[in-house]
Structure formats: structure tokens, C-alpha cells
VOFI-251728 format. One record per residue (C-alpha): x, y, z; residue in one letter. Coordinates in steps of 0.1 Angstrom, whole numbers, padded with zeros to 4 digits, always signed. Example, Ala and Ser with C-alpha at 12.3 -4.5 7.8 and 13.67 -1.06 7.14 Angstrom:
BEGIN
+0123-0045+0078A +0137-0011+0071S 
% end
This chain:
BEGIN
+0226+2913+1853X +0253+2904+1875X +0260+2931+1892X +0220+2930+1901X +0225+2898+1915X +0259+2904+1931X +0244+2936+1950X +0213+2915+1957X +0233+2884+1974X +0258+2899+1993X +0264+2921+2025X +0301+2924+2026X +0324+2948+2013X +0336+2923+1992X +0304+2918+1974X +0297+2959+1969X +0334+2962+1952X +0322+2938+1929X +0289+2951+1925X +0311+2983+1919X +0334+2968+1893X +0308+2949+1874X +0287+2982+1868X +0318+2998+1859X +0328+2974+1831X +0296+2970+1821X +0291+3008+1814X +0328+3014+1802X +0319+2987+1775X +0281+2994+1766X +0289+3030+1757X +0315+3020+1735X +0293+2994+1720X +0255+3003+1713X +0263+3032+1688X +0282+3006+1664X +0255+2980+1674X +0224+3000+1668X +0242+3008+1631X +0252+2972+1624X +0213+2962+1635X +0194+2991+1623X +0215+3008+1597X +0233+3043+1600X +0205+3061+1585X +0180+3054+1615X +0206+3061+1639X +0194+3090+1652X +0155+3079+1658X +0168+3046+1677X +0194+3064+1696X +0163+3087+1704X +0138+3058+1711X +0169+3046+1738X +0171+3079+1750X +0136+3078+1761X +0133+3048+1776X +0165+3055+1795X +0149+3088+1813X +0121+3064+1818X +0140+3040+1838X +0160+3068+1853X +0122+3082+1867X +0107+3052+1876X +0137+3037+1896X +0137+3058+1930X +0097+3044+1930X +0105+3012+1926X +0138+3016+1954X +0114+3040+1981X +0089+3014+1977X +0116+2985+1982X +0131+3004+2011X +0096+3003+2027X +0092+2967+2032X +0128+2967+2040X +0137+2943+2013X +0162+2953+1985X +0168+2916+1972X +0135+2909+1960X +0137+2942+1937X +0174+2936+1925X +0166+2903+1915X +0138+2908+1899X +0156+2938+1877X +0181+2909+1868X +0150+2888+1853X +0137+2915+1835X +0171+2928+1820X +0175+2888+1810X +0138+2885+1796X +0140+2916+1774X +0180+2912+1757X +0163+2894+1729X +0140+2922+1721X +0163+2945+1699X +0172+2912+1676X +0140+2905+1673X +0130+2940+1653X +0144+2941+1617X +0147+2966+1599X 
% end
């Protein structure tokens, strides 16, 4: 979220190297993390069929992003998209505590 923000606020070079090294800790970290949080939340024995579920919805987002950016690029207007990206990463980090087992 703040590297969506960061890259939506700035137009330095300042701002894109920490856009840069916010995404960069952030996925150094979440790798490391979700495998030991998805067992801990969902047990080991489902493992696989969240890991899939994540999967999905990661080549989801991975499709539906150069839309959203193409269309973003059109009315010439990245800040709008980046910050609303922030809201919904914010809105939805409840979601996976909310499932139980």
C-alpha cells in the first residue's frame, strides 16, 4: 500500500527509489511469509488448495492489470488508479482472517 501511494504522489526520482524499495521489501518479506502464514491460518493439510486458490487470483491480477493501466494511460491519469489499488489492497487484508478453517 505504500509503495501504491508513494508512486501515486510523487514525480521525482526520489519518490520512484522509494517506490522501488518499498516493492522490494515488501516482496522479499511476503514470499518468505505467506507459506508459514497460510499453514498457521489454514493448517498444513490444505496447503496446497490455498496456495492454489492464491495462485489463481494472482494470474488474475497479473491479466487484469495492463487493462486497468492502458485504460489509466488513456485519460492520462495514473494517480487516480494507484490510489485506488491502495484502498482496495487496504479494504480486502481482513479477508483471509475472516475465513476459518
Amino acid at each position: 500500500v505504500g509503495a501504491l501511494v508513494a508512486a501515486a504522489l510523487t514525480k521525482s526520482v526520489g519518490g520512484a527509489l522509494l517506490f522501488g524499495g518499498l516493492t522490494g521489501a515488501f516482496l522479499g518479506s511476503f514470499y518468505m511469509l505467506v507459506c508459514t502464514c497460510f499453514a498457521i491460518l489454514y493448517g498444513r493439510q490444505h496447503l496446497g488448495a490455498v496456495q492454489a486458490l492464491v495462485t489463481g487470483a494472482g494470474v488474475l491480477g497479473v491479466a487484469t492489470g495492463p487493462v486497468l493501466f492502458s485504460t489509466a494511460a488513456a485519460s492520462s491519469s495514473y494517480s487516480s488508479l494507484l490510489l485506488t489499488l491502495a484502498a482496495a489492497c487496504l479494504l480486502s487484508a481482513p479477508i483471509p482472517a475472516l475465513v476459518t478453517r
